[in-house]
Every structure is written in C-alpha cells, then in structure tokens.
N, CA, C, O and CB atoms as a CASP TS submission, in Angstrom:
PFRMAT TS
TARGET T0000
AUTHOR 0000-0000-0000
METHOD Language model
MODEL 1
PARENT N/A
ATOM      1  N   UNK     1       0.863  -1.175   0.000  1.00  0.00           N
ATOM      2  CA  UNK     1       0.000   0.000   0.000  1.00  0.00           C
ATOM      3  C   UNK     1       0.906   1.233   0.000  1.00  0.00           C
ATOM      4  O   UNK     1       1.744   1.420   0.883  1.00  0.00           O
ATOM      5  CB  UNK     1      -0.980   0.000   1.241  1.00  0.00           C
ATOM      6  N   UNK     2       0.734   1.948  -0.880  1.00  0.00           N
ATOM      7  CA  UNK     2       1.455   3.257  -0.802  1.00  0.00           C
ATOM      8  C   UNK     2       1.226   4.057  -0.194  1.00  0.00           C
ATOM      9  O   UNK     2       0.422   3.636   0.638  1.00  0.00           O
ATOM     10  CB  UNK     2       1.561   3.833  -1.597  1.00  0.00           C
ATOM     11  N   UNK     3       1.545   5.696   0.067  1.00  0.00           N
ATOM     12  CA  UNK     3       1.087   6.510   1.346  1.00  0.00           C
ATOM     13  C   UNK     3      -0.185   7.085   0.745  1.00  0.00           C
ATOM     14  O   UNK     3      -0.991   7.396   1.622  1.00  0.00           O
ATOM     15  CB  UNK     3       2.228   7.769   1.949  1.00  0.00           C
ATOM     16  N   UNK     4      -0.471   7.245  -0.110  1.00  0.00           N
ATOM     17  CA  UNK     4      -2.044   8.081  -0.673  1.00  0.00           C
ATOM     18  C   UNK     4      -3.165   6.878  -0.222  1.00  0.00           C
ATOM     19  O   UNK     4      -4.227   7.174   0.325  1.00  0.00           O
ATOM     20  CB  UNK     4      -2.158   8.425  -2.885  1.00  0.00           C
ATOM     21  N   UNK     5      -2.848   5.767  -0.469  1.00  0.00           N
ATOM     22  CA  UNK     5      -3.759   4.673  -0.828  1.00  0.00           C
ATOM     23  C   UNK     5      -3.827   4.480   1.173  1.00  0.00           C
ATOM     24  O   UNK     5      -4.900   4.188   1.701  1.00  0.00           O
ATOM     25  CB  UNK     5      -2.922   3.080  -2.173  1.00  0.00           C
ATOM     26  N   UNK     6      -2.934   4.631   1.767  1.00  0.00           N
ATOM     27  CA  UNK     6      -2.812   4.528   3.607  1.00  0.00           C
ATOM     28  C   UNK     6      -3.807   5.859   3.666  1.00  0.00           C
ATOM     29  O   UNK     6      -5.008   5.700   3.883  1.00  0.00           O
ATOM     30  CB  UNK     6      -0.775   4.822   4.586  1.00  0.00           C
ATOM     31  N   UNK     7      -3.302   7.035   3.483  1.00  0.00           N
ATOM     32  CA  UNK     7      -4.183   8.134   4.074  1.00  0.00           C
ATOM     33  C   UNK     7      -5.658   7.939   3.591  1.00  0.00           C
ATOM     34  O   UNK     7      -6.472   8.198   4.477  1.00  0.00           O
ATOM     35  CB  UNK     7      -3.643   9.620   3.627  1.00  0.00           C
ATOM     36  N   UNK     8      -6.192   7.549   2.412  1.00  0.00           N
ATOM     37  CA  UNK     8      -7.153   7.509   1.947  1.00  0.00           C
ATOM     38  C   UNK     8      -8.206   6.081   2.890  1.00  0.00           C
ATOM     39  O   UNK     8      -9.410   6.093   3.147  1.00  0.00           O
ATOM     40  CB  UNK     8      -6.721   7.444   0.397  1.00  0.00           C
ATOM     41  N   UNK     9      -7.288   5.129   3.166  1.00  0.00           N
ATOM     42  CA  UNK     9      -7.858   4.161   4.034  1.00  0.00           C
ATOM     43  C   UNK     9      -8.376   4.516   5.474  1.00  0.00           C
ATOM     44  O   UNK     9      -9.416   4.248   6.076  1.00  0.00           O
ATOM     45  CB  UNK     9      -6.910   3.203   4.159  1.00  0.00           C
ATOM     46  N   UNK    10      -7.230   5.233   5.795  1.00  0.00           N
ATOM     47  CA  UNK    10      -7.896   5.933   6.787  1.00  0.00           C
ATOM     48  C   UNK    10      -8.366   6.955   7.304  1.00  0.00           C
ATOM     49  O   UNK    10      -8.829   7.011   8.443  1.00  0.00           O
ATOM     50  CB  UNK    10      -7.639   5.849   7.276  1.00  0.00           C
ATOM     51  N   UNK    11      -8.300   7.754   6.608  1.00  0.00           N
ATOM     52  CA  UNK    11      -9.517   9.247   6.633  1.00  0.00           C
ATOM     53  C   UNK    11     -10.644   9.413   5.185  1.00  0.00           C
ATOM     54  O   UNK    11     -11.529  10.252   5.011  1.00  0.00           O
ATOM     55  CB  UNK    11      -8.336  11.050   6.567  1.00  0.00           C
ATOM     56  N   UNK    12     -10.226   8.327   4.330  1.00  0.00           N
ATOM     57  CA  UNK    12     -11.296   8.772   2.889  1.00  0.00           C
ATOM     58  C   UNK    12     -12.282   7.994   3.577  1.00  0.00           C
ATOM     59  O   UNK    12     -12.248   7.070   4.390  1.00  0.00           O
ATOM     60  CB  UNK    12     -10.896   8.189   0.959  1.00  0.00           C
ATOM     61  N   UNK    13     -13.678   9.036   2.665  1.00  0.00           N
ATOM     62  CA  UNK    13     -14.783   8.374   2.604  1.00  0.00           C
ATOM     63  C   UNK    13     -15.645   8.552   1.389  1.00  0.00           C
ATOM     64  O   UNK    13     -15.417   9.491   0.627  1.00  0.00           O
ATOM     65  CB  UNK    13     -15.419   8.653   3.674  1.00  0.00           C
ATOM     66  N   UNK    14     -16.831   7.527   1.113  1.00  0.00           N
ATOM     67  CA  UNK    14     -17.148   7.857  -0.324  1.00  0.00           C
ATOM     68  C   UNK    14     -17.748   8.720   0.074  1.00  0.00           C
ATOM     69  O   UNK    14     -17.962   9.000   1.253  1.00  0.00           O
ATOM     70  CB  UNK    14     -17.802   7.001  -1.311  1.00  0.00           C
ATOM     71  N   UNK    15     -18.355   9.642  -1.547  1.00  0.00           N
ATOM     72  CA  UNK    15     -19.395  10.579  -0.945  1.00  0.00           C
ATOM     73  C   UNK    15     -19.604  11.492  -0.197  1.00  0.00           C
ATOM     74  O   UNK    15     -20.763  11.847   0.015  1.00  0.00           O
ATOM     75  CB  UNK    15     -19.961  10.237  -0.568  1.00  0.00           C
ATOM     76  N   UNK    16     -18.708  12.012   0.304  1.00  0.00           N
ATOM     77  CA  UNK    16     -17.925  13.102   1.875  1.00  0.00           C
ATOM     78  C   UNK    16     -18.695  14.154   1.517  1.00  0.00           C
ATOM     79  O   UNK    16     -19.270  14.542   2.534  1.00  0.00           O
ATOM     80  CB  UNK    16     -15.872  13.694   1.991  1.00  0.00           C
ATOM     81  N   UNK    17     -19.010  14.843   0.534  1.00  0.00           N
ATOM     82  CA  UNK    17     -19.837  16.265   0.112  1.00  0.00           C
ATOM     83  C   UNK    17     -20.808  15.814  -0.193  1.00  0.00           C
ATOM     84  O   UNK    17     -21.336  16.858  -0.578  1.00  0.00           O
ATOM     85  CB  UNK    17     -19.417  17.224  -0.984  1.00  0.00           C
ATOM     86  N   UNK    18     -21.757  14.855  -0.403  1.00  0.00           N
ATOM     87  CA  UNK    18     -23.274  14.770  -0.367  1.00  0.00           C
ATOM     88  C   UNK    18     -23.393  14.409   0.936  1.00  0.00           C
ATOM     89  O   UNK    18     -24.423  14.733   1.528  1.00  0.00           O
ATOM     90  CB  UNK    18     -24.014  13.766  -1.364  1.00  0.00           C
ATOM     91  N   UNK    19     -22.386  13.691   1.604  1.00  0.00           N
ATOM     92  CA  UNK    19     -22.717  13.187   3.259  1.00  0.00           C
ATOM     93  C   UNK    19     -23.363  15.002   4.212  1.00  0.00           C
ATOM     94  O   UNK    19     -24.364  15.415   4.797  1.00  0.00           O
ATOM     95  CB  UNK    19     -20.524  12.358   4.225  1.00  0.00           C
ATOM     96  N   UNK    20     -21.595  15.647   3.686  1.00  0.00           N
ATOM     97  CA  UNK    20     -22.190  16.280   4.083  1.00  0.00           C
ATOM     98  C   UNK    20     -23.497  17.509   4.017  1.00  0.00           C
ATOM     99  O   UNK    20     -24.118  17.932   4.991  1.00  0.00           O
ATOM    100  CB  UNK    20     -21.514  16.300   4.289  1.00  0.00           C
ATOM    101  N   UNK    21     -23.638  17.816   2.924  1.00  0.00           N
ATOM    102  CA  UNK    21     -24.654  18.888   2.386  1.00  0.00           C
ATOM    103  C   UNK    21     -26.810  18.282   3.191  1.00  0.00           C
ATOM    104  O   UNK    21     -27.953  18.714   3.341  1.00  0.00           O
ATOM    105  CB  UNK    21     -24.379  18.672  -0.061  1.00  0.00           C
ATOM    106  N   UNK    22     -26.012  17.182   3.382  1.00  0.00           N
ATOM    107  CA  UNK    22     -27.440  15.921   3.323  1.00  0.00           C
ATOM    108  C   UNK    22     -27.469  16.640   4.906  1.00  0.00           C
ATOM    109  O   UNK    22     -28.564  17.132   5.180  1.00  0.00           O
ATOM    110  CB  UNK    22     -27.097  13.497   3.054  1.00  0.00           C
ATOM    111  N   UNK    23     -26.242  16.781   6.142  1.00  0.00           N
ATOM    112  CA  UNK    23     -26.622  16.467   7.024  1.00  0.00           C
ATOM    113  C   UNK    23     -26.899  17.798   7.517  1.00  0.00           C
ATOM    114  O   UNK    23     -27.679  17.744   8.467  1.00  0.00           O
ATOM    115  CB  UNK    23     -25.914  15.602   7.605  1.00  0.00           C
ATOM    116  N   UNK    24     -26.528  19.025   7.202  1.00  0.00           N
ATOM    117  CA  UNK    24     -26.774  20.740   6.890  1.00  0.00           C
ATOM    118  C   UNK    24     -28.421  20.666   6.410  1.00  0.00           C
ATOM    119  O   UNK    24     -29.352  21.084   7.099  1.00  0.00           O
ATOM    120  CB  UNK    24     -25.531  21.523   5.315  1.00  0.00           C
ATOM    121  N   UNK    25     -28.511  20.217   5.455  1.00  0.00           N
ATOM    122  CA  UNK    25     -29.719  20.058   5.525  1.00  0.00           C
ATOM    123  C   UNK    25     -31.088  19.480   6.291  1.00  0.00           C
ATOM    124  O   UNK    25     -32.141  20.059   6.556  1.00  0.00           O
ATOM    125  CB  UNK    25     -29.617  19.797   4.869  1.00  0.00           C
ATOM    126  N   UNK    26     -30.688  18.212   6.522  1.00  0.00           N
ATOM    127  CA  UNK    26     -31.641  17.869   8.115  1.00  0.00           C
ATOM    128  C   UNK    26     -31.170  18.678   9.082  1.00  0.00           C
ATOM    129  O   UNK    26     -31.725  18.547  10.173  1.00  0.00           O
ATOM    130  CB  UNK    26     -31.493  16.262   8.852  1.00  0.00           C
ATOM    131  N   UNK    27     -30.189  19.588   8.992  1.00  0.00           N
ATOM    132  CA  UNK    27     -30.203  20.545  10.183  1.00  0.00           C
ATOM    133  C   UNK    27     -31.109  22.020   9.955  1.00  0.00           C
ATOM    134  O   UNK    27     -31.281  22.878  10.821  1.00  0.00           O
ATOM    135  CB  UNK    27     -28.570  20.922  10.488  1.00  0.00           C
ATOM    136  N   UNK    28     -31.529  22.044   8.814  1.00  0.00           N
ATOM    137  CA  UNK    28     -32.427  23.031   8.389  1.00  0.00           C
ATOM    138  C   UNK    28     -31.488  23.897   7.393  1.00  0.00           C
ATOM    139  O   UNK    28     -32.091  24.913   7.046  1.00  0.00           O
ATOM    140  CB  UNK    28     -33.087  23.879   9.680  1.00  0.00           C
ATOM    141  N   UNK    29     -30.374  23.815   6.906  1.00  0.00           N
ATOM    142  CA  UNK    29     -29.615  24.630   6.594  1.00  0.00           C
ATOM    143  C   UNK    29     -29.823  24.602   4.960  1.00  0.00           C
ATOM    144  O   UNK    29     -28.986  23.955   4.332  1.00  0.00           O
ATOM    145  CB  UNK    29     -28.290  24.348   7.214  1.00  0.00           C
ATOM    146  N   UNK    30     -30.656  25.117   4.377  1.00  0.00           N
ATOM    147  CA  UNK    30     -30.733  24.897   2.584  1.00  0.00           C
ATOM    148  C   UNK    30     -30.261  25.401   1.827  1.00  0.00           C
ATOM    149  O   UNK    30     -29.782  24.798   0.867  1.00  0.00           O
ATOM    150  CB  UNK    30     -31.656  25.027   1.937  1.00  0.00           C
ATOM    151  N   UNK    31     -30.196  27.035   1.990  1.00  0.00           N
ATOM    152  CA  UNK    31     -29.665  27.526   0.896  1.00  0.00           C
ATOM    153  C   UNK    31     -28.028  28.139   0.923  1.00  0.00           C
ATOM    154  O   UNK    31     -27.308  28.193   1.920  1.00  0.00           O
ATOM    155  CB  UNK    31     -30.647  28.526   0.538  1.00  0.00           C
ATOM    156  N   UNK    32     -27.682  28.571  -0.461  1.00  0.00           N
ATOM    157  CA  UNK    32     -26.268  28.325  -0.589  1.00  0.00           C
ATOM    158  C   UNK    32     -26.161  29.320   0.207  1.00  0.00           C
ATOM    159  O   UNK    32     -25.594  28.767   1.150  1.00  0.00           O
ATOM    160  CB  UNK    32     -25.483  28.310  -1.928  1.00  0.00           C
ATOM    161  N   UNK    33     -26.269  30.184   0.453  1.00  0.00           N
ATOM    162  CA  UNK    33     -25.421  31.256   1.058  1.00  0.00           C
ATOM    163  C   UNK    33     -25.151  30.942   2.679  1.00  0.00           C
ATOM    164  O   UNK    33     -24.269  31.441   3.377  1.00  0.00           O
ATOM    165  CB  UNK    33     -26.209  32.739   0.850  1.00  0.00           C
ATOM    166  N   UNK    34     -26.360  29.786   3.145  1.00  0.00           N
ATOM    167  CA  UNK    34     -26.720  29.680   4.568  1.00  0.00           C
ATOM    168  C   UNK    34     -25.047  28.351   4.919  1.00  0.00           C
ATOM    169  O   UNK    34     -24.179  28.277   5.789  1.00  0.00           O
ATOM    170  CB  UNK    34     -28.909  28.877   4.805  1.00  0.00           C
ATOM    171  N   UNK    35     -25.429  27.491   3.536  1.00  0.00           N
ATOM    172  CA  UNK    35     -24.330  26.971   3.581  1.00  0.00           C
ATOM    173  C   UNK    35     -22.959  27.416   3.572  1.00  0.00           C
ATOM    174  O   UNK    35     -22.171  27.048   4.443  1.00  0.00           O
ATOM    175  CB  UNK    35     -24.438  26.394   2.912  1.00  0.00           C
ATOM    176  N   UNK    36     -22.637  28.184   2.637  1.00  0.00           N
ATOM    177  CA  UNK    36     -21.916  28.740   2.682  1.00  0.00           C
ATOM    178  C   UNK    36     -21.088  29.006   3.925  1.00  0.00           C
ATOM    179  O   UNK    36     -20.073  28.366   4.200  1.00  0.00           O
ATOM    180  CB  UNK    36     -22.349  29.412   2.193  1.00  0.00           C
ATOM    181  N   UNK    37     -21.692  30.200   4.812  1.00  0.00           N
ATOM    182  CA  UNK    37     -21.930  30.338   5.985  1.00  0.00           C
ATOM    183  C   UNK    37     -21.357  29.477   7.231  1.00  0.00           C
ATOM    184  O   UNK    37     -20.467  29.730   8.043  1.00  0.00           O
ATOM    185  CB  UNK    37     -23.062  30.318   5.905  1.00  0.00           C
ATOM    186  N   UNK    38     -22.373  28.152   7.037  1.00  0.00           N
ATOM    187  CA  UNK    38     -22.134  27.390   7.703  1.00  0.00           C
ATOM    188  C   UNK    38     -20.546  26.777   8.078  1.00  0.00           C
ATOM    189  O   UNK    38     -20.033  26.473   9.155  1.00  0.00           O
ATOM    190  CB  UNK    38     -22.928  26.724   7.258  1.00  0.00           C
ATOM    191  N   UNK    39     -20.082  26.754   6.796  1.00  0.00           N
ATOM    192  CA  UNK    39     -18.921  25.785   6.458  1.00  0.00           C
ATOM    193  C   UNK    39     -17.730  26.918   6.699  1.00  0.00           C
ATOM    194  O   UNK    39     -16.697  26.445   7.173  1.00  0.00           O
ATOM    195  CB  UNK    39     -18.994  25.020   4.696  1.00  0.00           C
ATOM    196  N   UNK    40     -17.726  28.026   6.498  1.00  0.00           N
ATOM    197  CA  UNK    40     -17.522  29.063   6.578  1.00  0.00           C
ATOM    198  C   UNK    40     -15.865  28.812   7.713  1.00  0.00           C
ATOM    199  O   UNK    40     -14.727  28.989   7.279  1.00  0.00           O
ATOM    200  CB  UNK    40     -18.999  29.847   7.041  1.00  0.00           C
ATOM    201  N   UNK    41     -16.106  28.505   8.741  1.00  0.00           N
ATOM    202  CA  UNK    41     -14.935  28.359   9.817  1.00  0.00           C
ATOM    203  C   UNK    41     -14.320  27.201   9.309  1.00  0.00           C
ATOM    204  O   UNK    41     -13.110  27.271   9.525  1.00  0.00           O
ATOM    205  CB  UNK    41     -15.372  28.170  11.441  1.00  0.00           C
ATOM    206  N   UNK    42     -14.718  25.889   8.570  1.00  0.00           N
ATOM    207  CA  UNK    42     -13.468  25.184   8.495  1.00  0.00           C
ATOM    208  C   UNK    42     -12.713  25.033   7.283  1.00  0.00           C
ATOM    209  O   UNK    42     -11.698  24.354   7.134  1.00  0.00           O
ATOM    210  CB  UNK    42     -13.656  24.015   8.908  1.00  0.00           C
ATOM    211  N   UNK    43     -13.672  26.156   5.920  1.00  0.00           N
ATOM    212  CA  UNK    43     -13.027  26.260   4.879  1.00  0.00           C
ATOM    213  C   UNK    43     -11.952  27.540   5.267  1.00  0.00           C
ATOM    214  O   UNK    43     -10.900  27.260   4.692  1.00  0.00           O
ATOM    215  CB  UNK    43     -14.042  26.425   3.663  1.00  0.00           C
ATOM    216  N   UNK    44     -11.823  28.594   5.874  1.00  0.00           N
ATOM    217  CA  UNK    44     -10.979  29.407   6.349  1.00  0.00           C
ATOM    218  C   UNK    44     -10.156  28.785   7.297  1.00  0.00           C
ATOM    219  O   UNK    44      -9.412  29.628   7.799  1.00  0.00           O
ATOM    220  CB  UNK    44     -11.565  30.444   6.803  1.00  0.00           C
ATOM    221  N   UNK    45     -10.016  27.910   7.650  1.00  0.00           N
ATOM    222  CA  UNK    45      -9.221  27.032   8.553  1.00  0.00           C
ATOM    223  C   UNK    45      -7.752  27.535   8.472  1.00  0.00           C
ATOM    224  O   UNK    45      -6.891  26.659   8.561  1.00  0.00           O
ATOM    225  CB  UNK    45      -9.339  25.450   8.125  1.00  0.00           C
ATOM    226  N   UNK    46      -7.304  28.939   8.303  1.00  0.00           N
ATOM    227  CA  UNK    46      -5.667  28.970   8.513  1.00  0.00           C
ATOM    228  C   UNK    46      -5.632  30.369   8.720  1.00  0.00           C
ATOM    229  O   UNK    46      -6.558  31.149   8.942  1.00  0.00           O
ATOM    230  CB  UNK    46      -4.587  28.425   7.187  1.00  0.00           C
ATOM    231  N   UNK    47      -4.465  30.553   8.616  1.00  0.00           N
ATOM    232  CA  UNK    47      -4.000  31.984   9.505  1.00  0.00           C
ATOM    233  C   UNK    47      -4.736  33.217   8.850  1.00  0.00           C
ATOM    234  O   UNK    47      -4.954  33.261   7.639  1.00  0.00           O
ATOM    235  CB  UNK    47      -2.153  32.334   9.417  1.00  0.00           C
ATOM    236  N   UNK    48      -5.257  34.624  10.087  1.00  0.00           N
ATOM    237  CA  UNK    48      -6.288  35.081   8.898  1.00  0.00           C
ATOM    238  C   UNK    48      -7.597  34.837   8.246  1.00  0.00           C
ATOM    239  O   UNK    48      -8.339  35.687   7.752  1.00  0.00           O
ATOM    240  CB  UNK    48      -5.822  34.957   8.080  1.00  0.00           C
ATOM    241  N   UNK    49      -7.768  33.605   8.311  1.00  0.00           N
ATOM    242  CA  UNK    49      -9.182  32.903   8.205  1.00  0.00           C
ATOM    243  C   UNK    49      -9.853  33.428   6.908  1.00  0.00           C
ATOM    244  O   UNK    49      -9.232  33.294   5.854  1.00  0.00           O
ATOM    245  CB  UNK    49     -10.186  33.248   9.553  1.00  0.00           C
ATOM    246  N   UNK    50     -11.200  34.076   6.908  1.00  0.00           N
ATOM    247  CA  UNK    50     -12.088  34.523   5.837  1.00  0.00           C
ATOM    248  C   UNK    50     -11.352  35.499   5.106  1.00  0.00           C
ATOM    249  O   UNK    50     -11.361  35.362   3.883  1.00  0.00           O
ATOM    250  CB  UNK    50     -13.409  35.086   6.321  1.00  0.00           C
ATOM    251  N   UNK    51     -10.692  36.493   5.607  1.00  0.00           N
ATOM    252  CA  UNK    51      -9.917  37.655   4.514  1.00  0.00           C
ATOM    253  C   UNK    51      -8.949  37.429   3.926  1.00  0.00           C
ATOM    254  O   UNK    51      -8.564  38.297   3.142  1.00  0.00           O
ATOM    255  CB  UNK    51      -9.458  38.787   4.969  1.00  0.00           C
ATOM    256  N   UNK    52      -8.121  36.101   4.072  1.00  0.00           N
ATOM    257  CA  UNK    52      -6.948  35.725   3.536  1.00  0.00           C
ATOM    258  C   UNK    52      -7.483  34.907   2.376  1.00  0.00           C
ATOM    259  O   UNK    52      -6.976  34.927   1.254  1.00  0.00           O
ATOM    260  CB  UNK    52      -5.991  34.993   4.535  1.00  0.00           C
ATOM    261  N   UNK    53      -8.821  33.997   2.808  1.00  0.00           N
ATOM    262  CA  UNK    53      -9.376  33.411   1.684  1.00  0.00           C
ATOM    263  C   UNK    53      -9.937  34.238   0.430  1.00  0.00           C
ATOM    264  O   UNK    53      -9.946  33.993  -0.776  1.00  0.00           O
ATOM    265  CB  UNK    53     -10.358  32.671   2.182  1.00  0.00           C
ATOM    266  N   UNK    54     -10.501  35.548   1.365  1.00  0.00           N
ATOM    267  CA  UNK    54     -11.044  36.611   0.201  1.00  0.00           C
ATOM    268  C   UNK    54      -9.829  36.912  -0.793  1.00  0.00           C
ATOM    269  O   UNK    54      -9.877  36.582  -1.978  1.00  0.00           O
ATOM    270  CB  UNK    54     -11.599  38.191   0.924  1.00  0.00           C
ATOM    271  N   UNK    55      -8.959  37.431  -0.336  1.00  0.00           N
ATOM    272  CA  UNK    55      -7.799  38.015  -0.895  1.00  0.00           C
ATOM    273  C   UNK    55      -7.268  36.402  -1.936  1.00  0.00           C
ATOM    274  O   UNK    55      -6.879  36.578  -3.090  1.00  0.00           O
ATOM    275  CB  UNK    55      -6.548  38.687   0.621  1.00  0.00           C
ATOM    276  N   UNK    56      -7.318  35.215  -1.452  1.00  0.00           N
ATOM    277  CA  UNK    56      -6.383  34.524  -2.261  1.00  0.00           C
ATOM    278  C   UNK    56      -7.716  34.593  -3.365  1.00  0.00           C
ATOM    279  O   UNK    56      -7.224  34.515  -4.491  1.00  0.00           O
ATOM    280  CB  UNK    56      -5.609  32.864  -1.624  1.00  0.00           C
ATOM    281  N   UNK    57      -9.082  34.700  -3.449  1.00  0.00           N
ATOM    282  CA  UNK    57      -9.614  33.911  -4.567  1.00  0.00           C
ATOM    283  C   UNK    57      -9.431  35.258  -5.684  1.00  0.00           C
ATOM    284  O   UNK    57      -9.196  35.177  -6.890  1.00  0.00           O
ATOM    285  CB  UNK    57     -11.406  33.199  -4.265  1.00  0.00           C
ATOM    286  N   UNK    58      -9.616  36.458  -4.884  1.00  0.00           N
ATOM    287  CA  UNK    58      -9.556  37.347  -5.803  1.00  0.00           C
ATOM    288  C   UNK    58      -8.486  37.894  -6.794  1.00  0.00           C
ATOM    289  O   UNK    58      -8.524  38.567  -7.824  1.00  0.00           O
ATOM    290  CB  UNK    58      -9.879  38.095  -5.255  1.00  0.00           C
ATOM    291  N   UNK    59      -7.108  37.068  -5.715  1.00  0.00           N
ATOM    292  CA  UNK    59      -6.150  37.065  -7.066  1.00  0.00           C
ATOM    293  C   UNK    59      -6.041  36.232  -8.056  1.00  0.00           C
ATOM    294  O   UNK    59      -5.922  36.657  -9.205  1.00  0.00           O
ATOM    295  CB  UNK    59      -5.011  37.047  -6.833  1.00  0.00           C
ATOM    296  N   UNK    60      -6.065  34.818  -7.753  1.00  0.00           N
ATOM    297  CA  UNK    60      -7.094  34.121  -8.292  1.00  0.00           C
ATOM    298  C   UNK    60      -7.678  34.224  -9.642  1.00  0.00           C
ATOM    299  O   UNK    60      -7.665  33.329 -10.487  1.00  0.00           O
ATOM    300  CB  UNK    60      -7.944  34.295  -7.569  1.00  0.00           C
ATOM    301  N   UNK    61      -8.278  35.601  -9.788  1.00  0.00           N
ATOM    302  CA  UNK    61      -9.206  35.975 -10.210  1.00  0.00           C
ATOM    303  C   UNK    61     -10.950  35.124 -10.189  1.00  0.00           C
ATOM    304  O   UNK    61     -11.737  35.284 -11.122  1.00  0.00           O
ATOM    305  CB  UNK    61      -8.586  36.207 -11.303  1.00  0.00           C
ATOM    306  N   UNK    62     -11.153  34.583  -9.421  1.00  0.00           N
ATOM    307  CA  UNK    62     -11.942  33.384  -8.784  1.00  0.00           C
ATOM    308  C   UNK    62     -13.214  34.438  -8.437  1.00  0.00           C
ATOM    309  O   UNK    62     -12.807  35.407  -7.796  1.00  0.00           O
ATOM    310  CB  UNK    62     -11.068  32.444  -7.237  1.00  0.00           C
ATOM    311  N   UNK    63     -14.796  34.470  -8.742  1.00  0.00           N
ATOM    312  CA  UNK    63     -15.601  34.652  -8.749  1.00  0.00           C
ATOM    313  C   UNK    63     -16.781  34.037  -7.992  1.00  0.00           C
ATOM    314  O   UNK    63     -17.219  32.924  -8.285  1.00  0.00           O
ATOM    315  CB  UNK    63     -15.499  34.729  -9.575  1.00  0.00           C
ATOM    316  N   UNK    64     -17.362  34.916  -6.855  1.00  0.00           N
ATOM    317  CA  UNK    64     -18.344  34.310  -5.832  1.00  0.00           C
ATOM    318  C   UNK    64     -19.146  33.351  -6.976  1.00  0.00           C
ATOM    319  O   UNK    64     -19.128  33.794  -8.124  1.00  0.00           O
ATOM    320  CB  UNK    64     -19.445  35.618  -4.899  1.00  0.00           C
ATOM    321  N   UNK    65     -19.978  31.826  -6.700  1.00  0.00           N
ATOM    322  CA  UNK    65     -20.638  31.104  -7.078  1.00  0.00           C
ATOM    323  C   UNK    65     -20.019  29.714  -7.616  1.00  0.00           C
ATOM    324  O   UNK    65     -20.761  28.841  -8.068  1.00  0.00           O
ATOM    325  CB  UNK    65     -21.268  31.789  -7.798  1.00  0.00           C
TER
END
C-alpha cells in the first residue's frame, strides 16, 4: 500500500460532500449562502481565516458562485 492509498484508508470516505450537504440540511440549513456560511470556519481554517481566503480567490481571479 502506498502513502495516498494509507491516508485515503484511513480518513477517505465515499461521498464526503453529499454526506455532508445531506446532514446541513436535516439541520435546516438549505440555501447556498446559509451553507456557505455554515462551512464558513473550516473552509478558512488557517491563519487570517475569511480575509486571507477573500484576498487569495480574488487574485485568483476566482468569482463568488
């Protein structure tokens, strides 16, 4: 087993983004922006958080949607 095929054994799962969108949703959470939102703290997950993400997409040139 190589190291992708090890990490993937033990942290992959199928389906990980319908798992989760499914479970935001039985939490009442529907629309994108709410999602958005939601997810919001662990997609900013690094130094700086939301404005560092703003700043990287916009150089980027990366467009809300």
């Amino acid at each position: 087993m190589d190291y992708e095929e090890a990490i993937n054994k033990q942290y992959g799962t199928s389906d990980l983004g319908t798992k989760i969108l499914n479970t935001l949703r039985d939490e009442g959470i529907e629309t994108k922006r709410q999602i958005q939102e939601s997810l919001a703290s662990i997609e900013d997950l690094h130094i700086r958080g939301r404005s560092a993400t703003m700043e990287l997409t916009q150089g980027a040139g990366l467009n809300e949607g």
